[in-house]
C-alpha positions as CSV (number, residue, x, y, z in Angstrom):
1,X,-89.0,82.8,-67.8
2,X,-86.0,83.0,-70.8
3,X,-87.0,86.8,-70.7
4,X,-86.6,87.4,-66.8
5,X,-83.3,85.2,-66.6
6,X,-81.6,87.6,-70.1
7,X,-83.3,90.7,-68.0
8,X,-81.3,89.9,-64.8
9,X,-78.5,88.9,-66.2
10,X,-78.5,92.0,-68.3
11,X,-78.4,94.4,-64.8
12,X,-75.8,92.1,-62.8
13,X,-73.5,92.9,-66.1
14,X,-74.6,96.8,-66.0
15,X,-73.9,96.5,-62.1
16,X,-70.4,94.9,-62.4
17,X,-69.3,97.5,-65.4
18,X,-70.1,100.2,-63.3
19,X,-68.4,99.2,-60.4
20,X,-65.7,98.3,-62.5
21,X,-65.6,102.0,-63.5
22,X,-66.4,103.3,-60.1
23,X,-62.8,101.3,-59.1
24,X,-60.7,102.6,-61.6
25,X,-61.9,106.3,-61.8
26,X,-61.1,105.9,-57.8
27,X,-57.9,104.0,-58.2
28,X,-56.6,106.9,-61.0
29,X,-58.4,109.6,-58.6
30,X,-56.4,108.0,-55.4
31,X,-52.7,108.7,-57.3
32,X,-54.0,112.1,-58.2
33,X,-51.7,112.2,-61.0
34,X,-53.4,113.2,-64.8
35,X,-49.8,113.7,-65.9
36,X,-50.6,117.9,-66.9
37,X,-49.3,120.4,-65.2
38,X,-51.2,121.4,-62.0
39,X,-52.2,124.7,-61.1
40,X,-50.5,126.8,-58.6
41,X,-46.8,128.2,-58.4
42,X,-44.7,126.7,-61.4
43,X,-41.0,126.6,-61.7
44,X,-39.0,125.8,-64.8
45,X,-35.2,125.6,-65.3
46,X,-33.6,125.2,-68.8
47,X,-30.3,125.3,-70.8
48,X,-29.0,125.0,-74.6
49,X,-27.5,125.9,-77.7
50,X,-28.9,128.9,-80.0
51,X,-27.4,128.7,-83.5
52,X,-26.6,132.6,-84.6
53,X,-28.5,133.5,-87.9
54,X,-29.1,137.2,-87.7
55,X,-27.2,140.5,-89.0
56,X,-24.8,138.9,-86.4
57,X,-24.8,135.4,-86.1
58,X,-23.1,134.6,-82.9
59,X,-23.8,131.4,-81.5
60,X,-24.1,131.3,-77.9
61,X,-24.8,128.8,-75.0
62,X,-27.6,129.3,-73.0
63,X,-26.1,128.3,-69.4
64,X,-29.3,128.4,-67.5
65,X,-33.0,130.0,-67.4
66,X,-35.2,129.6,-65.0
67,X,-38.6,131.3,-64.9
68,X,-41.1,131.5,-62.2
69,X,-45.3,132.0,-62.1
70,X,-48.5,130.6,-61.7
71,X,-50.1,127.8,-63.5
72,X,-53.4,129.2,-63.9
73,X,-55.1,125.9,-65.4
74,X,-53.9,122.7,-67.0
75,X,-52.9,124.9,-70.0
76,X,-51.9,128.5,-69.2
77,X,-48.8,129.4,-67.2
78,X,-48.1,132.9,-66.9
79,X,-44.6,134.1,-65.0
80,X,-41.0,135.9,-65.6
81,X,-37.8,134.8,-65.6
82,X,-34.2,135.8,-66.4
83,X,-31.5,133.9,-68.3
84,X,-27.5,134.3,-68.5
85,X,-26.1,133.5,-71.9
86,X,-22.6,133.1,-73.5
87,X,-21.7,134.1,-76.6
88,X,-18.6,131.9,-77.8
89,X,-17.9,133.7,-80.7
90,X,-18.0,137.2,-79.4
91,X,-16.5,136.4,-76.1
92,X,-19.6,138.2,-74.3
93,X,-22.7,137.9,-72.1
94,X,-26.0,138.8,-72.0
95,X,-29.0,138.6,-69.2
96,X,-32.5,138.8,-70.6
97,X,-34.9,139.3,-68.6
98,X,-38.6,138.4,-69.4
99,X,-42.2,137.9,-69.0
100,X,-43.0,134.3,-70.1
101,X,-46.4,132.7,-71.2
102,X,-46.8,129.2,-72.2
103,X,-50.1,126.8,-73.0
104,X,-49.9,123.0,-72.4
105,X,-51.9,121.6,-75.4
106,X,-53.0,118.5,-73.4
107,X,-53.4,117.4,-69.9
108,X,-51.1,114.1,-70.2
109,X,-48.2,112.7,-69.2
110,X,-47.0,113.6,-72.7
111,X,-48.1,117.2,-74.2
112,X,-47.0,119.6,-76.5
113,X,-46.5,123.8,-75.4
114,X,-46.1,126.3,-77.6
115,X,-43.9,129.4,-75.1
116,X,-43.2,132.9,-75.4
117,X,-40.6,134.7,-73.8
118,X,-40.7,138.8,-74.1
119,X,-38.3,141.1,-72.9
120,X,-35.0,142.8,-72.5
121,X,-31.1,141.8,-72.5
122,X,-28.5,143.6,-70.5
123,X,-24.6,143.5,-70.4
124,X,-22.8,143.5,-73.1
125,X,-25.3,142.4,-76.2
126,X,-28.3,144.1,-74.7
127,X,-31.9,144.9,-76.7
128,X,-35.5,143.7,-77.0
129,X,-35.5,139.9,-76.2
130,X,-38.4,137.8,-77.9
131,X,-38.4,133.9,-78.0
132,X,-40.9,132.1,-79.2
133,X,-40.9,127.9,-79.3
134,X,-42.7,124.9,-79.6
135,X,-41.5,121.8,-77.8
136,X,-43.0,118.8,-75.5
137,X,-43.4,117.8,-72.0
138,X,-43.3,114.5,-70.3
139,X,-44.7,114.5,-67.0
140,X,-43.5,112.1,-64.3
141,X,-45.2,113.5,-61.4
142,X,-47.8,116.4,-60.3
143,X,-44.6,118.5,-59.6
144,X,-41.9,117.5,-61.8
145,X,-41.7,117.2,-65.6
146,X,-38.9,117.2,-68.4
147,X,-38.9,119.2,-71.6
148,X,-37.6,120.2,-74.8
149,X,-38.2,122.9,-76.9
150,X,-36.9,124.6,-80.4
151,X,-37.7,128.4,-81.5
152,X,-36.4,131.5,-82.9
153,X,-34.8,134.1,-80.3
154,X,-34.9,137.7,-81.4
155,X,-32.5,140.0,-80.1
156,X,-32.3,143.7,-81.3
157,X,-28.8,145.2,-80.3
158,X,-27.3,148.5,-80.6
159,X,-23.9,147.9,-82.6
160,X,-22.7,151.6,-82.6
161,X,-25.3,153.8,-84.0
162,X,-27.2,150.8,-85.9
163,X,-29.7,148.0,-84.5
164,X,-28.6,144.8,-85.4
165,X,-30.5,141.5,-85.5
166,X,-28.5,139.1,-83.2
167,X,-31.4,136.4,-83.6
168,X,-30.9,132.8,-84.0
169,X,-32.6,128.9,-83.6
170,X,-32.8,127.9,-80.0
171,X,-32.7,124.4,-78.9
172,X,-33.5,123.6,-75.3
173,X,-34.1,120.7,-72.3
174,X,-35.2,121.7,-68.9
175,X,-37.1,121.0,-65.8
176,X,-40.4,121.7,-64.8
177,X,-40.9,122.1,-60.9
């Protein structure tokens, strides 16, 4: 009898964990929100500072990028974007215009990306554009997230008849959409 009553009580404890499961995987599953990134179209916005450390170390103000593409899983994003910067020391602009790639580590509210930006800069410091970075995003919703990166921007320009490195250390925030 001792046997039947530890057997029973045994399964009503199995029963109640696994409903208590079954409620919280249902619960987390009615909010939908993981905290990753979701896939579909993906939107980011950004703006910062780059600290000049090439053959011409102009430090410049990024006023705004945005990019635009598809999140094709939790991790990979794939898109292109364009972004207008200021160059405070030189008293010029440039637009680069890129293809950007970027993988989401984790799929939490809390994750960190490494991105790559390739491309091309026109107006007046113009060349091949490549920034690379490694930052984090905090996800408060399935559509909106905060970030914040650092990297190194390359950017080859034509100074007269030589090609000048007008690189330097990016630091950025933005918003993901």
């Amino acid at each position: 009898m001792k046997n039947v009553k530890m057997l029973l009580t045994a399964a009503l404890l199995a029963v109640a964990m696994s409903a208590s499961a079954q409620f919280t995987n249902a619960s987390s599953r009615s909010n939908g929100f993981s905290g990753g990134p979701v896939p579909g179209y993906k939107g980011f916005f950004e703006a910062g500072y780059t600290v000049g450390l090439g053959d011409y170390g102009f430090d410049r103000i990024a006023i705004a990028s945005t990019t635009h593409g598809y999140q094709i899983n939790p991790n990979i994003f794939v898109g292109g974007g364009i972004a207008v910067n200021y160059f405070s020391d030189g008293e010029a602009w440039n637009l680069p215009i890129f293809g950007n790639f970027r993988y989401t580590f984790l799929d939490n509210k809390i994750s960190p990306f490494i991105d790559a930006k390739v491309g091309y800069a026109i107006l007046d410091v113009d060349g091949f554009y490549f920034n690379p970075s490694v930052g984090c995003r905090f996800g408060l919703s399935d559509t909106f997230a905060l970030t914040a990166s650092m990297g190194y921007e390359v950017l080859s320009a034509d100074y007269g008849y030589a090609r000048k490195n007008c690189g330097g250390l990016t630091f950025r925030a933005g918003i993901e959409f």
